[in-house]
KETOR-73047 format. One record per residue (C-alpha): residue number from 1; z, x, y. Coordinates in steps of 0.1 Angstrom, whole numbers, plus 2048, in hexadecimal, padded with zeros to 3 digits. Example, Ala and Ser with C-alpha at 12.3 -4.5 7.8 and 13.67 -1.06 7.14 Angstrom:
2
(node 1, (84E, 87B, 7D3))
(node 2, (847, 889, 7F5))
END
This chain:
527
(node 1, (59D, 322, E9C))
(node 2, (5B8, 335, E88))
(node 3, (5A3, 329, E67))
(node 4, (58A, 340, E74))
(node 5, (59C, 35E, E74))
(node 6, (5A0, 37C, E54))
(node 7, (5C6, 370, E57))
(node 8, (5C4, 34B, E58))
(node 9, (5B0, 34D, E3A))
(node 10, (5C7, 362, E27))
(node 11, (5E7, 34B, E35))
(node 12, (5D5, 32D, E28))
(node 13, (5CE, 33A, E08))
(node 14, (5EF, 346, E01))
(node 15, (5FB, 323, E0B))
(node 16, (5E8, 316, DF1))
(node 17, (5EF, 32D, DD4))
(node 18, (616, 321, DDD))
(node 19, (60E, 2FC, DDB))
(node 20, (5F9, 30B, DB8))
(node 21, (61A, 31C, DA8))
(node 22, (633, 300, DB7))
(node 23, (61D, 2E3, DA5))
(node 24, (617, 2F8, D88))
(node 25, (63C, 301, D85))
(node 26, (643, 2D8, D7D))
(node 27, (61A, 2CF, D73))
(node 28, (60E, 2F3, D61))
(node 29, (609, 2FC, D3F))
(node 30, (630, 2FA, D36))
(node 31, (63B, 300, D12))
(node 32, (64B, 2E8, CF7))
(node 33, (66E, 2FA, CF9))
(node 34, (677, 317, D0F))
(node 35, (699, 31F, D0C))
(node 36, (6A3, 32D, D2D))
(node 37, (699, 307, D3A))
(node 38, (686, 315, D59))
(node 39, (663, 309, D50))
(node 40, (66D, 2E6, D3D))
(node 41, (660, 2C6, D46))
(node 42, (66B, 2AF, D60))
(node 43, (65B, 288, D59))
(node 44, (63B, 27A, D62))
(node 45, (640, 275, D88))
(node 46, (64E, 297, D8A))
(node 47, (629, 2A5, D76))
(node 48, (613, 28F, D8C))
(node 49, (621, 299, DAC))
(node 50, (61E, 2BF, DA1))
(node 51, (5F8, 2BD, D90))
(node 52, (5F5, 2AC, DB7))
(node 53, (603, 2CA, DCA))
(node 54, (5F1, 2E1, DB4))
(node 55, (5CB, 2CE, DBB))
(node 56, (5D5, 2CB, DE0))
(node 57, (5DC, 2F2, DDF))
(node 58, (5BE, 300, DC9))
(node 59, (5AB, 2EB, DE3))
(node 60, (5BC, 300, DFF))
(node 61, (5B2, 322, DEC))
(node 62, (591, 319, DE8))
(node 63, (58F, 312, E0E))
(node 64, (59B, 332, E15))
(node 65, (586, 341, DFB))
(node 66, (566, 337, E0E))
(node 67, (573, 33D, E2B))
(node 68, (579, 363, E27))
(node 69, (55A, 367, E1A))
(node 70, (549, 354, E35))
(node 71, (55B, 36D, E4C))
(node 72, (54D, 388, E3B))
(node 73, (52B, 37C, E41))
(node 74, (52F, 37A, E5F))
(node 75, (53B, 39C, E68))
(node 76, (559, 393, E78))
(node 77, (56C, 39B, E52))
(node 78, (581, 3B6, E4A))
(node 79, (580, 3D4, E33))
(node 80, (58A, 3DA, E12))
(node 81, (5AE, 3E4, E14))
(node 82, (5B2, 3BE, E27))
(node 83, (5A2, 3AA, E0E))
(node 84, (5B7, 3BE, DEF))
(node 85, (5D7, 3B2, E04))
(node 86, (5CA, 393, E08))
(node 87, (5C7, 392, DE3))
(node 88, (5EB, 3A1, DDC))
(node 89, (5F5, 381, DF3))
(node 90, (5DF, 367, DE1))
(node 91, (5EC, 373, DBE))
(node 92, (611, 376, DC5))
(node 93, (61A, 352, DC6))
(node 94, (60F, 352, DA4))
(node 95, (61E, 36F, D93))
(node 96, (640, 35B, D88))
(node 97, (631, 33A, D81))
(node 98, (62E, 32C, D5F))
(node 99, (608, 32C, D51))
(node 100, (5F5, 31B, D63))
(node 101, (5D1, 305, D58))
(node 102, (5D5, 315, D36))
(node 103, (5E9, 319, D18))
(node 104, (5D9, 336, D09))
(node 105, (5F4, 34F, D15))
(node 106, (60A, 340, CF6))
(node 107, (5F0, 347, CDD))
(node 108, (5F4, 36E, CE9))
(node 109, (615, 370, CE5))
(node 110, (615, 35D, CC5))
(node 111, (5FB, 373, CBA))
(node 112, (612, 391, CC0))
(node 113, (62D, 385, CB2))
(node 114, (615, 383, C94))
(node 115, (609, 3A7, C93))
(node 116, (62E, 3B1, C9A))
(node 117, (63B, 3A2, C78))
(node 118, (61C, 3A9, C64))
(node 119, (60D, 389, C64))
(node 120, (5E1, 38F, C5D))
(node 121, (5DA, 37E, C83))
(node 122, (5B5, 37B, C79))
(node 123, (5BE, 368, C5E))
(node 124, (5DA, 351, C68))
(node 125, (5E3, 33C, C8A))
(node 126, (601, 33D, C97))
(node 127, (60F, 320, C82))
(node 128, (616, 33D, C68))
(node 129, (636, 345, C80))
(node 130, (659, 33B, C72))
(node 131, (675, 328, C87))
(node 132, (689, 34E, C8B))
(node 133, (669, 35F, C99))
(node 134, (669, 36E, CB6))
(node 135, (647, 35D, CBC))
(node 136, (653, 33A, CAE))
(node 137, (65C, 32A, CD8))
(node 138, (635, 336, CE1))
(node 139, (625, 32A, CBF))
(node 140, (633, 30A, CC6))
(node 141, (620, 306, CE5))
(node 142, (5FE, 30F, CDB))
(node 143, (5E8, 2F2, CDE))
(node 144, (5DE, 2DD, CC2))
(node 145, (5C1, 2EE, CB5))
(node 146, (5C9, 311, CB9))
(node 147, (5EB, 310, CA3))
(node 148, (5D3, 314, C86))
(node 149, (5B9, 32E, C92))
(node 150, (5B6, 34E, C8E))
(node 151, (5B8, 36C, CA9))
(node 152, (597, 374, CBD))
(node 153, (5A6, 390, CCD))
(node 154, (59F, 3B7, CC5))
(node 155, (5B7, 3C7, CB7))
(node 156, (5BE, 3DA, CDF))
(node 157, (5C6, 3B9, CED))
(node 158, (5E1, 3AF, CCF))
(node 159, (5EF, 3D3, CCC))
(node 160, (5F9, 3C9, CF5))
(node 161, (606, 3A3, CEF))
(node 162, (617, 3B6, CD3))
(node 163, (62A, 3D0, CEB))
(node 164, (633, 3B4, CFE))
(node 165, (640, 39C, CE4))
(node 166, (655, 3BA, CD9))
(node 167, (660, 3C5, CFD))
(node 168, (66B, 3A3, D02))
(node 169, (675, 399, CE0))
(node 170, (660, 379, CE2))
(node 171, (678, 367, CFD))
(node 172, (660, 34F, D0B))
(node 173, (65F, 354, D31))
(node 174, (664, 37E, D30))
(node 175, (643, 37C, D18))
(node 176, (630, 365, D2C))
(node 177, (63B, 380, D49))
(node 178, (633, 39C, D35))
(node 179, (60E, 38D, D2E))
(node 180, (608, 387, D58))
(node 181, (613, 3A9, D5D))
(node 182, (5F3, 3B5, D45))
(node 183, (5DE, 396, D5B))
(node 184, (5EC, 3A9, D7C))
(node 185, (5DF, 3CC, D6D))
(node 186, (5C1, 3BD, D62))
(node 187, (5BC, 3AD, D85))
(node 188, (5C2, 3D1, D96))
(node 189, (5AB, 3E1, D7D))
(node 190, (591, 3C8, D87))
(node 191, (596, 3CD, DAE))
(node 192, (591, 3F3, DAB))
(node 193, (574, 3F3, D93))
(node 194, (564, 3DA, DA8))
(node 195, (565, 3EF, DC5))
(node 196, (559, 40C, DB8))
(node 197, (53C, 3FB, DA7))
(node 198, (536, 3ED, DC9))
(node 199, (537, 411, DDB))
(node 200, (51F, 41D, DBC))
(node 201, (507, 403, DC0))
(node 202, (506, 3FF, DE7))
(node 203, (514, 3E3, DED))
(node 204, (52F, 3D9, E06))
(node 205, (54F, 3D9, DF3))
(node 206, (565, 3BE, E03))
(node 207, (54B, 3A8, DFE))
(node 208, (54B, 3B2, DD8))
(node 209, (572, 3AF, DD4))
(node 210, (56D, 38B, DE9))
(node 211, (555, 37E, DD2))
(node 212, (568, 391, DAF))
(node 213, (58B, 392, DB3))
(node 214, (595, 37A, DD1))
(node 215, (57E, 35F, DBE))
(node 216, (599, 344, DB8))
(node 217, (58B, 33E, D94))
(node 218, (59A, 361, D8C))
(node 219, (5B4, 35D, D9F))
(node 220, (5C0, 33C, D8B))
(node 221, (5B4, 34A, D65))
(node 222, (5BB, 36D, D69))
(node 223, (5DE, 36C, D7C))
(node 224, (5E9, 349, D79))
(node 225, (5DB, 33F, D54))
(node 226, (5E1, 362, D48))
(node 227, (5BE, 363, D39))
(node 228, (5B6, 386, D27))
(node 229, (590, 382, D35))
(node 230, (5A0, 396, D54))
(node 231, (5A7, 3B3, D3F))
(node 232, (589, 3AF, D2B))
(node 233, (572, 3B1, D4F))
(node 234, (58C, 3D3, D5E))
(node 235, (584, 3E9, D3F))
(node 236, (55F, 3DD, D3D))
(node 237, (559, 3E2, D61))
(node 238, (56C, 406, D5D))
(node 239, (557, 413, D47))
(node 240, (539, 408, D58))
(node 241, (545, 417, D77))
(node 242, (54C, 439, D5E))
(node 243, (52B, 438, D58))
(node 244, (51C, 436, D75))
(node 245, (530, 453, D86))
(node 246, (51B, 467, D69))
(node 247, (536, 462, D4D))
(node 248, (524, 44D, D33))
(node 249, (53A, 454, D13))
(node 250, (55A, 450, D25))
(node 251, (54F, 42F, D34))
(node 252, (542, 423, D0C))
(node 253, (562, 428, CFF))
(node 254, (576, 414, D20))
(node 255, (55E, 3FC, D14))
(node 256, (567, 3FD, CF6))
(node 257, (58B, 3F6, CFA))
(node 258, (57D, 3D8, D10))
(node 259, (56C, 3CC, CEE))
(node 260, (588, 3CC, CDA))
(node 261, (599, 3B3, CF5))
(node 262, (57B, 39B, CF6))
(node 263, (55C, 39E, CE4))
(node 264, (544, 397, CFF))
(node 265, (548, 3BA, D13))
(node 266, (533, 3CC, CF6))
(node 267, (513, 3C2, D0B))
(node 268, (520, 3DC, D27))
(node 269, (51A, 3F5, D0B))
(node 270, (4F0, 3E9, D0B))
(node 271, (4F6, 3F4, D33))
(node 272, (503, 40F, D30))
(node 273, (4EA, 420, D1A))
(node 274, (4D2, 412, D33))
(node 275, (4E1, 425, D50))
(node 276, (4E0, 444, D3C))
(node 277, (4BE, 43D, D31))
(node 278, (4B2, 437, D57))
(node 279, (4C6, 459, D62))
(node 280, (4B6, 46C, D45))
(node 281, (498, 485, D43))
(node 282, (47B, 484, D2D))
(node 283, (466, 46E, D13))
(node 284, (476, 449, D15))
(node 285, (475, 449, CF0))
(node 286, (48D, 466, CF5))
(node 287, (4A4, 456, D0D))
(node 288, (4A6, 43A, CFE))
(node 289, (4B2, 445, CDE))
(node 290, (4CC, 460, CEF))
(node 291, (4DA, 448, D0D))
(node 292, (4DF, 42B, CF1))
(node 293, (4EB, 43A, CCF))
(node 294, (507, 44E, CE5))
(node 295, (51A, 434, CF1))
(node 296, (515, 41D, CCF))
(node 297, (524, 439, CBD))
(node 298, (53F, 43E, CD5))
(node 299, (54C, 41D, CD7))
(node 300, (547, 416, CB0))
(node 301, (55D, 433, CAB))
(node 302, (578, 425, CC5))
(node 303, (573, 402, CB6))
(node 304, (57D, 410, C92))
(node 305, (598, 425, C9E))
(node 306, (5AA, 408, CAF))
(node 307, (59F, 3ED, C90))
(node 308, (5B1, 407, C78))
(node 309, (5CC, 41A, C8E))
(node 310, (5D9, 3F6, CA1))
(node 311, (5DF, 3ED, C7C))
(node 312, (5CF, 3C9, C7F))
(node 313, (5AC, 3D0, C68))
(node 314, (589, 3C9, C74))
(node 315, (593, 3A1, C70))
(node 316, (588, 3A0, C93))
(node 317, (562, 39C, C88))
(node 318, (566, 37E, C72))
(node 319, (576, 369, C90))
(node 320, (560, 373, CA9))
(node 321, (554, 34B, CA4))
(node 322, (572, 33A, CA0))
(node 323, (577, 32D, CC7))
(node 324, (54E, 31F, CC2))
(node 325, (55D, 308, CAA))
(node 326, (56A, 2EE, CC6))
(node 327, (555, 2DC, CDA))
(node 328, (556, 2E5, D01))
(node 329, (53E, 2CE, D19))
(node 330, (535, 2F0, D2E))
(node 331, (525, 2FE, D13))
(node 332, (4FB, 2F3, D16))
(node 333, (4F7, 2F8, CF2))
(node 334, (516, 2E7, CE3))
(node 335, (50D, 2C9, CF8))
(node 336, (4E8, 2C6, CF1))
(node 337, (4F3, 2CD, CC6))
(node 338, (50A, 2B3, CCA))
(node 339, (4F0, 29A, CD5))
(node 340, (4D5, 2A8, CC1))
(node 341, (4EE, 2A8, CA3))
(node 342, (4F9, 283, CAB))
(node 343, (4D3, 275, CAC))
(node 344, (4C5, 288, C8C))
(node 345, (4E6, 278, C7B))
(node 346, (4DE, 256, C89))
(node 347, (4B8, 25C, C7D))
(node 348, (4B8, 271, C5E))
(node 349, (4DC, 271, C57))
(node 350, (4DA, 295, C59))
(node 351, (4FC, 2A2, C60))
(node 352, (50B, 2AA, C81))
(node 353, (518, 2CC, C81))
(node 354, (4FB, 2DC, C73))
(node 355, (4E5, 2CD, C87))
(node 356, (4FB, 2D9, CA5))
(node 357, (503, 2FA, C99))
(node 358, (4DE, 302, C97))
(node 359, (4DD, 2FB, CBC))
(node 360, (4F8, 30D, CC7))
(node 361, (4E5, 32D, CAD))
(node 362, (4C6, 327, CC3))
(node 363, (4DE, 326, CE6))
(node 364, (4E9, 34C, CD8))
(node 365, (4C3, 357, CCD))
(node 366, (4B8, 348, CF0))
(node 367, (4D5, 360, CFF))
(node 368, (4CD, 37B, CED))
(node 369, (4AA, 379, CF7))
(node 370, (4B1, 378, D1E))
(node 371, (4C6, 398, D15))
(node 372, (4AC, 3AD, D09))
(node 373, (495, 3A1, D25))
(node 374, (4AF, 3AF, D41))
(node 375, (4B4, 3CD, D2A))
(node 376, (48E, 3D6, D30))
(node 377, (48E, 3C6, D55))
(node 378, (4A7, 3E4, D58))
(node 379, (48D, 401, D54))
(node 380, (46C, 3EE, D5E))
(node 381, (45B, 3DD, D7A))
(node 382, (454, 3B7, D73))
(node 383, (43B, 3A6, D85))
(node 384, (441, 3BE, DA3))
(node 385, (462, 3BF, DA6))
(node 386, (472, 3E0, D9F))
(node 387, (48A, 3E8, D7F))
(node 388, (4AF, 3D5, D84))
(node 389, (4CC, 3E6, D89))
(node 390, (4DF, 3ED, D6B))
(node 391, (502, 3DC, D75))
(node 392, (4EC, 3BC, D86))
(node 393, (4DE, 3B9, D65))
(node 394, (500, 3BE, D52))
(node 395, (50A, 39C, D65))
(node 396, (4EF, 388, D61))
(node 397, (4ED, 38F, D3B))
(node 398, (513, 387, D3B))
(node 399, (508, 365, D4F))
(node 400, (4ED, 35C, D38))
(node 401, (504, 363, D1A))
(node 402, (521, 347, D26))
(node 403, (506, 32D, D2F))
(node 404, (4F2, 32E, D12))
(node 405, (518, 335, CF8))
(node 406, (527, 31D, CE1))
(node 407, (546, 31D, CF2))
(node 408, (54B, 31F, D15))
(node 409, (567, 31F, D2E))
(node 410, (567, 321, D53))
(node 411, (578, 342, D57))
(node 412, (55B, 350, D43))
(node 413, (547, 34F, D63))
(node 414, (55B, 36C, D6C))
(node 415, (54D, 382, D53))
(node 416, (52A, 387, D64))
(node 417, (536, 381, D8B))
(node 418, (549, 3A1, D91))
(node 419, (52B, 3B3, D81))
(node 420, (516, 3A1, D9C))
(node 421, (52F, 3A2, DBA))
(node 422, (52C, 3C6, DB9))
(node 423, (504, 3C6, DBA))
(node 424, (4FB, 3A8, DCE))
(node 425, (514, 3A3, DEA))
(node 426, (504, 3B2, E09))
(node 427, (4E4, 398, E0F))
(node 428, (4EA, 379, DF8))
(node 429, (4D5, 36D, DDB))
(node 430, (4D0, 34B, DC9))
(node 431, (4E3, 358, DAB))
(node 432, (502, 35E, DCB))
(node 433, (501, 33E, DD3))
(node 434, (505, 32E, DB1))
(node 435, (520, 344, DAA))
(node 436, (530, 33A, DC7))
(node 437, (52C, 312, DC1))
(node 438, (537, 316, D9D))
(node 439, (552, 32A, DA7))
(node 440, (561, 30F, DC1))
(node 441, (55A, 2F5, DA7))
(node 442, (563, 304, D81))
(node 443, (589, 305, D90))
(node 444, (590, 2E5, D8E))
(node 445, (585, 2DD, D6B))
(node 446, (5A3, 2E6, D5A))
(node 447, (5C4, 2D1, D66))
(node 448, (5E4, 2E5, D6E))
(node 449, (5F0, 2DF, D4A))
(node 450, (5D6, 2EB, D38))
(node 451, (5C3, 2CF, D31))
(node 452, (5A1, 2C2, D37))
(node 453, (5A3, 2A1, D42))
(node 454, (580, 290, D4D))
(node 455, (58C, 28E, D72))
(node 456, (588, 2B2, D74))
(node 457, (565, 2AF, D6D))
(node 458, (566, 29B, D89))
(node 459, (577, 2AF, DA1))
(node 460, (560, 2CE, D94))
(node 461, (541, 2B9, D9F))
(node 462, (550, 2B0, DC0))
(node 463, (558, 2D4, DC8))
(node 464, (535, 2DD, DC0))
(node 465, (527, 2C3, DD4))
(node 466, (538, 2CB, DF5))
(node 467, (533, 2F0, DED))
(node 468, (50F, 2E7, DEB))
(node 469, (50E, 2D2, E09))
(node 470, (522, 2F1, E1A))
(node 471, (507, 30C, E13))
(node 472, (4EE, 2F3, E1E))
(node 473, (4FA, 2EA, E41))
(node 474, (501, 30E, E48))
(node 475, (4E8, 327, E41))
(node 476, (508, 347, E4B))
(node 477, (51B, 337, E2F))
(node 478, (52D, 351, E1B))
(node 479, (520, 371, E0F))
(node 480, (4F6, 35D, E1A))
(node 481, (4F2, 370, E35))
(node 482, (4E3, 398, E34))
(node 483, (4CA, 3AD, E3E))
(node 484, (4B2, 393, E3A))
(node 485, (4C1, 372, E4E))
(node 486, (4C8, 357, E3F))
(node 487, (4C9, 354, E19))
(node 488, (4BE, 376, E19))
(node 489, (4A1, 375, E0B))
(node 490, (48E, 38E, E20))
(node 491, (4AA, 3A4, E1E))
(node 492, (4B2, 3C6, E09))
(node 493, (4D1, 3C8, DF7))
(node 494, (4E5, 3E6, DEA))
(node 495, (4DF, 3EF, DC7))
(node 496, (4E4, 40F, DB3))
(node 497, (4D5, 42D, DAE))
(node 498, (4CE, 42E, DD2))
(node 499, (4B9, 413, DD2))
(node 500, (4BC, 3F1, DE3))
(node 501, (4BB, 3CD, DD4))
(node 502, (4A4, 3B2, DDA))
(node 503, (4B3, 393, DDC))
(node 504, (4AB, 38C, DB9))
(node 505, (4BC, 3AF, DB1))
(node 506, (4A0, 3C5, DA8))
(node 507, (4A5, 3E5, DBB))
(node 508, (490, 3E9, DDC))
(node 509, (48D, 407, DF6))
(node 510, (4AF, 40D, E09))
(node 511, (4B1, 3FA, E2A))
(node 512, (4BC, 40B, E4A))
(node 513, (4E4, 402, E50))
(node 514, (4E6, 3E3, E6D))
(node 515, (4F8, 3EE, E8B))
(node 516, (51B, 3E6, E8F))
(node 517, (520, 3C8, EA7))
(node 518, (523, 3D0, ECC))
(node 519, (548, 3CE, ED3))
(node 520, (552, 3DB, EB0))
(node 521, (555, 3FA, EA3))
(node 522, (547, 3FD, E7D))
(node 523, (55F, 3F6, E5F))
(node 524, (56D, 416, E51))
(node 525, (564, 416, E2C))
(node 526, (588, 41E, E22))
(node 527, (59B, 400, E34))
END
């Protein structure tokens, strides 16, 4: 019965993100040499046992994950204040771990070691790094690959790994630290933008923060992997949210900090204009021309004052491809090149990378094209539906853009889903519930090391499979049941511009508030 409760969920998720960080400690992503000796390696027994404890506690956080959520469904969950402390519980076991399911943390600080000493970072990997660098412990424990490649970072995101490679003088545990307290900032950033997007669009916000920020994939890339797509997401979702409290140019140029982390946030700039452009008076021709050139021109001139003031160059756009350059079996188009490219060799003896580099071209054109379509689903009706709301459409274009990309890694679902959460979460949709199976599934690709062994795949489908079975089996399941019943289909859910969603996310007429429950008093939007 206690499983059933607000606070048995958020007890057995923090058990599990202990087991996570106590496997992790002796199974995670440690590095080759760490001079303090805290985070060194302790034989193979000692690494199976943790990567065990970690599984067995990712299973436990995913549990309480779907739990929460499924008490928030129901009605019987609490507000906001209690899911952000359930979050401040689920994240803390983390904070002092070494990295956990990823290695990428050492390419940052490597990479600011880089710009520190002068090094050209879109140029060189971090194998340019001397034995005396302060950089030298972290460069040797960037994987394989990676020791060779340039940065794809903006110059924002550097000038920070920089600050902290310099605060900490490159000692390997104090950076790694350094780099979860930006994750932890990043994570905060998130939380609030999500709730105010939520509160601007309609929508309930502690479902929003449930399905965004207490998601265990972020949770597990963001705090414990130290991924910089958490940062990336706070500053995009920022200026979004600028822009929608009727401060488009402001919001461009958040965003445009949020470009020159990670490329991918530039599409919130498309959005943006949108918003302005649906807001505006007059000739659409008109609109369109003010509500899109403003925030172009605002971000280009943030863009070149960061490239040339951060002192790293525009390098940036000539590495923008460089991670599409190693194969990754989530990515559509890198998987249907690479058999495409392996039978016209076999037939023609045409030759494989070309063939499969014209794929993954066709993956982006195919990407692009979806884009423009929800760009113009945005201000008109299709097949009588009305116009989607702005940040819905922000998330699905950030969807389509991962699963039709060259390269693609789990924690890049996280890119469109907080966009979503904060439109969606009130009566479910299809695109909810797929969000919700991947998200179960996608954490257990990557082993505590880093790695990605073929087992994960494995435990990814497995996770996906009972999720499904789940959602089948109960028709309440988390975040399925609104307005509507079950599935939500009939229902209305909040959107923005003080208009509902449909359950495909096109805004509908506002539906009258439900009752509170007999026996309860309402929610107070503030707890």
């Amino acid at each position: 019965m206690w499983m059933r409760t607000a606070a048995g969920a958020r007890r057995l998720g923090t058990a599990g993100a202990l087991a996570v960080a106590a496997g992790g400690t002796v199974a995670g992503a440690l590095p080759v040499r760490e001079p303090w000796g805290l985070w060194g390696a302790h034989g193979p027994a000692a690494t199976t046992a943790g990567a065990v404890l970690a599984y067995a506690g990712l299973t436990l956080l995913v549990l309480a994950w779907w739990t929460y959520g499924g008490l928030l469904a129901g009605g019987r969950g609490p507000g906001v204040r209690y899911t952000l402390v359930t979050l401040g519980w689920w994240a803390a076991p983390l904070l002092l771990a070494p990295p956990l399911h990823s290695a990428d943390v050492y390419s940052y600080i490597a990479q600011g070691a880089m710009v520190l000493e002068g090094h050209d970072v879109y140029a060189h990997g971090p194998s340019v790094l001397g034995p005396d660098s302060s950089g030298a412990d972290a460069a040797a424990s960037v994987g394989g690959h990676w020791t060779d490649t340039p940065a794809p970072y903006g110059p924002v995101f550097l000038l920070l790994a920089k600050a902290v490679v310099w605060g900490t003088g490159g000692t390997l545990v104090p950076a790694v630290l350094g780099m979860r307290l930006l994750a932890v900032a990043a994570l905060v950033l998130v939380a609030w933008a999500v709730r105010g997007l939520a509160a601007a669009c309609g929508a309930q916000p502690s479902r929003a923060l449930w399905l965004a920020v207490l998601n265990p994939l972020l949770l597990l890339h963001v705090v414990g992997g130290i991924h910089n797509d958490g940062l990336m997401i706070g500053l995009m979702l920022t200026g979004v949210l600028l822009a929608l409290r009727g401060r488009p140019l402001t919001g461009s140029a958040v965003v445009a900090l949020a470009v020159m982390v990670k490329s991918p946030a530039v599409l919130a700039l498309l959005f943006i204009g949108l918003i302005a452009v649906r807001r505006g008076e007059g000739p659409l021709a008109r609109r369109l021309v003010k509500g899109l050139t403003g925030p172009a021109l605002v971000a280009a001139a943030v863009v070149a004052a960061a490239s040339l003031l951060g002192g790293t160059g525009f390098g940036w756009l000539r590495t923008q491809g460089v991670a599409g350059t190693i194969h990754t079996p989530l990515s559509v188009s890198s998987d249907l090149g690479q058999a495409a490219g392996l039978a016209a060799r076999a037939l023609t003896g045409a030759e494989l990378t070309a063939v499969k580099g014209a794929v993954q071209t066709l993956g982006l054109v195919a990407a692009l094209a979806v884009i423009a379509f929800l760009a113009l689903r945005t201000l008109y009706p299709w097949r009588g539906r009305r116009a989607l709301d702005p940040v819905y459409g922000l998330g699905l274009a950030l969807l389509a853009l991962v699963a039709l990309s060259p390269m693609v890694q789990p924690w890049y679902l996280l890119w469109g889903t907080a966009a979503v959460a904060a439109t969606v979460p009130a009566g479910a949709s299809r695109l909810v519930r797929v969000l919700m199976v991947l998200s179960a599934g996608l954490v257990y690709e990557t082993a505590p090391s880093g790695h990605t062994p073929p087992y994960g795949f494995v435990l990814g489908a497995l996770a996906c499979g009972v999720a499904l079975l789940a959602l089948r089996r109960r028709p309440a399941s988390p975040v399925l049941t609104g307005p509507g019943g079950p599935g939500g289909r009939g229902g209305v859910q909040p959107g923005g511009f003080g208009l509902g969603v449909t359950a495909d996310g096109s805004p509908a007429s506002p539906a009258p508030a439900a009752p509170p429950a007999p026996g309860r008093p309402r929610a107070s939007r503030l707890r």
